[in-house]
C-alpha positions as CSV (number, residue, x, y, z in Angstrom):
1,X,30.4,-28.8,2.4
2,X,26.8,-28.3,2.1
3,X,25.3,-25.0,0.6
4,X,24.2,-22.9,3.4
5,X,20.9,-21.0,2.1
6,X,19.6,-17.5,3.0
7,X,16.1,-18.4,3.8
8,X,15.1,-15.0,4.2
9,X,16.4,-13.4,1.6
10,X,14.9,-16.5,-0.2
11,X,11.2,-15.7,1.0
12,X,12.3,-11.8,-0.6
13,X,13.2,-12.6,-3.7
14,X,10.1,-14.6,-4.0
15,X,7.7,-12.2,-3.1
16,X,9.4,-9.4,-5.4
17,X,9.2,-11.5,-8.4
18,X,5.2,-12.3,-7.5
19,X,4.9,-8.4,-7.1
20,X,6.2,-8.1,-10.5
21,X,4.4,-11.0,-12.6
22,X,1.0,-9.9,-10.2
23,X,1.5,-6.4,-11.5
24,X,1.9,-7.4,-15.2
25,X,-0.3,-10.3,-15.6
26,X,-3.1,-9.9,-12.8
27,X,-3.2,-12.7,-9.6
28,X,-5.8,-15.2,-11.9
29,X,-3.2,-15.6,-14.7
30,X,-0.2,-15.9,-12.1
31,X,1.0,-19.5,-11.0
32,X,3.7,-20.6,-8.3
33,X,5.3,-21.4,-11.7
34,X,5.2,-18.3,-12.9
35,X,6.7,-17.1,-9.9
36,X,9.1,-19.7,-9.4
37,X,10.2,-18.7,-12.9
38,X,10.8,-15.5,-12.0
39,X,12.8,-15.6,-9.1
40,X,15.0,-18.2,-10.9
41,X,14.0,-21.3,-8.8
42,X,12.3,-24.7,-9.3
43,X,8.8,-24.9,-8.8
44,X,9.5,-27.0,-5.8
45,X,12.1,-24.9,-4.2
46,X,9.0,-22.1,-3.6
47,X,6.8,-25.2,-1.6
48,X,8.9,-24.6,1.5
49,X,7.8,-20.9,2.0
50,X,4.7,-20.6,0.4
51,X,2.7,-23.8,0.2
52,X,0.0,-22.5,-1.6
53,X,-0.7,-19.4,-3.7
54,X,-3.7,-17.9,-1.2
55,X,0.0,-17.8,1.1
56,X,2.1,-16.1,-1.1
57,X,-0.4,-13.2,-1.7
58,X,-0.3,-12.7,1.7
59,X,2.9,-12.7,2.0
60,X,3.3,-10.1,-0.9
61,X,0.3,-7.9,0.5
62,X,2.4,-7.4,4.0
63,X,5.4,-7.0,2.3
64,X,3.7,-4.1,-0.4
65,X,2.2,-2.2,2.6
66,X,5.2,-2.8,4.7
67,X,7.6,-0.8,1.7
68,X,4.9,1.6,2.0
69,X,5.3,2.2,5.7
70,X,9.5,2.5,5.3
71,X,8.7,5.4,2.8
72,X,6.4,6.6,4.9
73,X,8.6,6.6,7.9
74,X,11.4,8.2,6.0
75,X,9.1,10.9,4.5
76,X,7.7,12.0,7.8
77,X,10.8,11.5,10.0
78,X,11.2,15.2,10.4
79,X,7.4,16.3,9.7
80,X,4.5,16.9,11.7
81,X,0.8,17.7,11.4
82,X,-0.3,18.8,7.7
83,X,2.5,18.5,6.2
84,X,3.5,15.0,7.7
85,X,0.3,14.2,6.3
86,X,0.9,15.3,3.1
87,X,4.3,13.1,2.7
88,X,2.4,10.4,3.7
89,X,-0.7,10.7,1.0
90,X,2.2,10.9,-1.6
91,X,3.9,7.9,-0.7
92,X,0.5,5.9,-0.9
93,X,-0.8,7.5,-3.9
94,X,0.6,5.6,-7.3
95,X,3.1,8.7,-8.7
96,X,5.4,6.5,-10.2
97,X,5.8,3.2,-11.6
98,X,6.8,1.7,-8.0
99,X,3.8,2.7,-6.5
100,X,1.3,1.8,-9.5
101,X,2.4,-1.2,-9.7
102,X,2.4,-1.5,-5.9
103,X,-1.0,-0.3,-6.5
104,X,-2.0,-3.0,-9.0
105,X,-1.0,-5.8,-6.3
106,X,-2.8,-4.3,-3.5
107,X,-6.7,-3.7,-6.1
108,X,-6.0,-8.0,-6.8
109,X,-5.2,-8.8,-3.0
110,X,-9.0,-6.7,-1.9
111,X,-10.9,-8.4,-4.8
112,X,-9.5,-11.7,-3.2
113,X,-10.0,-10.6,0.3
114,X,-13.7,-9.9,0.1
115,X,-13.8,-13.7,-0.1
116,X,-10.8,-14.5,2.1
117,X,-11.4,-13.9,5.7
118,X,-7.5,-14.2,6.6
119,X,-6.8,-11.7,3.4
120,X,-9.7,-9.2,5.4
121,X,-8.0,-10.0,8.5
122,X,-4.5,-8.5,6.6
123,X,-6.2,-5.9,5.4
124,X,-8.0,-4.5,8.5
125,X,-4.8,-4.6,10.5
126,X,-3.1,-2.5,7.6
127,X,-5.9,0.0,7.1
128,X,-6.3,0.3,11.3
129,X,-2.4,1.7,11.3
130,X,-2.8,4.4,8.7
131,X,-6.2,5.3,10.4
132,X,-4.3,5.6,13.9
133,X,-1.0,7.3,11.9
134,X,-3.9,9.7,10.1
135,X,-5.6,11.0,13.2
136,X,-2.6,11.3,14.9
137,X,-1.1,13.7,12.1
138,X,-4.6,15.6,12.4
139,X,-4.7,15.4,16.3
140,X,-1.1,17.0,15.8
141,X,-2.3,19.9,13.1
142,X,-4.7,20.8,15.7
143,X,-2.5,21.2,18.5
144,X,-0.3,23.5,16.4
145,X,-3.2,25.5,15.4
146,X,-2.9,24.5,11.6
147,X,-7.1,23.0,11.8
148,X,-9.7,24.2,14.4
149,X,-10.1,23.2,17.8
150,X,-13.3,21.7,16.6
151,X,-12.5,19.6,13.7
152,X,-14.1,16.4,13.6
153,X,-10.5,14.5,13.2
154,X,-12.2,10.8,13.1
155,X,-14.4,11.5,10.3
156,X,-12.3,13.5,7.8
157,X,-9.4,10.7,8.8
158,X,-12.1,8.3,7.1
159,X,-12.6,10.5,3.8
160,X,-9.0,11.4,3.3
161,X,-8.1,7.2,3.8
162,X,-10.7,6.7,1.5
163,X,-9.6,9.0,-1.4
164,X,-6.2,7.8,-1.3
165,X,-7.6,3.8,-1.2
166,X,-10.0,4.9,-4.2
167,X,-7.0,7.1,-6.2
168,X,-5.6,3.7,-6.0
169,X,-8.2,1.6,-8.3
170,X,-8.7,5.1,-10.2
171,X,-5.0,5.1,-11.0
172,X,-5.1,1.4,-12.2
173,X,-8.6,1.3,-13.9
174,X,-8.7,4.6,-15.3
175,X,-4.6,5.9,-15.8
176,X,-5.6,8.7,-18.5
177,X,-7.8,10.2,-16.3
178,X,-5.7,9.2,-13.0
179,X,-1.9,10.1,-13.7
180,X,0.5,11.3,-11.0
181,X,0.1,15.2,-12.0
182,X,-3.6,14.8,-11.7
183,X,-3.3,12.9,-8.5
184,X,-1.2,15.2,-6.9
185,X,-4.0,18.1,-8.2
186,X,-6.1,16.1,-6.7
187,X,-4.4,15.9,-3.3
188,X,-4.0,19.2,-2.8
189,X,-7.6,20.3,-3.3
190,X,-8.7,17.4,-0.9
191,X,-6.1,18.7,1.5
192,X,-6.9,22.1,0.6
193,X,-10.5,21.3,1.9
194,X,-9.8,19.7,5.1
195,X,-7.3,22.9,6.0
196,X,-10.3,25.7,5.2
197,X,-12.5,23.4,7.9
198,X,-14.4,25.9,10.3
């Protein structure tokens, strides 16, 4: 009887094991090989579902921000406003070794995407759904009173996606300076800020 094979779970357990050998080696020094390696198949079983290595970034990429986005969901399920927005900053931010080394992928896949228009293409669809999910948290914190009628939602939705995008490189390149405690420090002065917005 032939072997009936979980393609799916396949495609998974390939793009976790390039998480891991991205995250500890870098994406120049990893190989399909490598990868292969890791997952515990042939080098040949991996041509199937990711023909070439520009693919399997991809692929790991969407699933890394996708992980995000199921934490994300969980943490806010019951949340609105400020403090939805505050679970949501600490499940992007790197406070563990999950998210550092989730971290680590997502700093290769930009450097490739600046030269990658289908990487950019990922990437701008990502970074367009945590803008919308950011200015609808603030929209919300308005409504309840929490910021003023005033606040310029768009524009602070840009600085607060661009801290946490930035405590991500900061967290890789510079860890002593950048660990969880002082992230979350650094969160809650940032969020601090936006809150005392007249």
């Amino acid at each position: 009887m032939p072997k009936i094979v979980d393609h799916d779970r396949r495609r998974l357990e390939v793009v976790e094991a390039a998480c891991e050998i991205i995250a500890r080696q870098g994406l120049d020094r990893t190989t399909l090989r490598d990868v292969a390696a890791e997952a515990g198949f042939s080098n040949g079983a991996l041509k199937p579902y990711f023909p070439t290595k520009a693919d399997l970034m991809q692929s790991t990429f969407t699933y890394v921000f996708q992980r995000t986005n199921d934490r994300v969901t969980s943490a806010v399920a019951h949340l609105s406003g400020m403090a939805a927005l505050r679970a949501f900053a600490r499940e992007v931010l790197p406070l563990d070794g999950v998210r550092l080394d989730e971290a680590r992928v997502v700093v290769f896949f930009w450097q490739a995407a600046m030269h990658n228009a289908e990487h950019a293409a990922i990437n701008d669809a990502a970074m367009l759904e945590w803008r919308r999910s950011i200015r609808g948290w603030l929209d919300e914190a308005c409504a309840a009173g929490e910021l003023s009628s005033a606040f310029p939602v768009n524009t602070i939705a840009e600085t607060l996606l661009n801290f946490l995008l930035g405590a991500q490189i900061s967290a890789v390149l510079d860890g002593n300076a950048n660990t969880p405690l002082h992230l979350e420090d650094q969160l809650d002065a940032h969020l601090r800020l936006v809150s005392a917005w007249n």
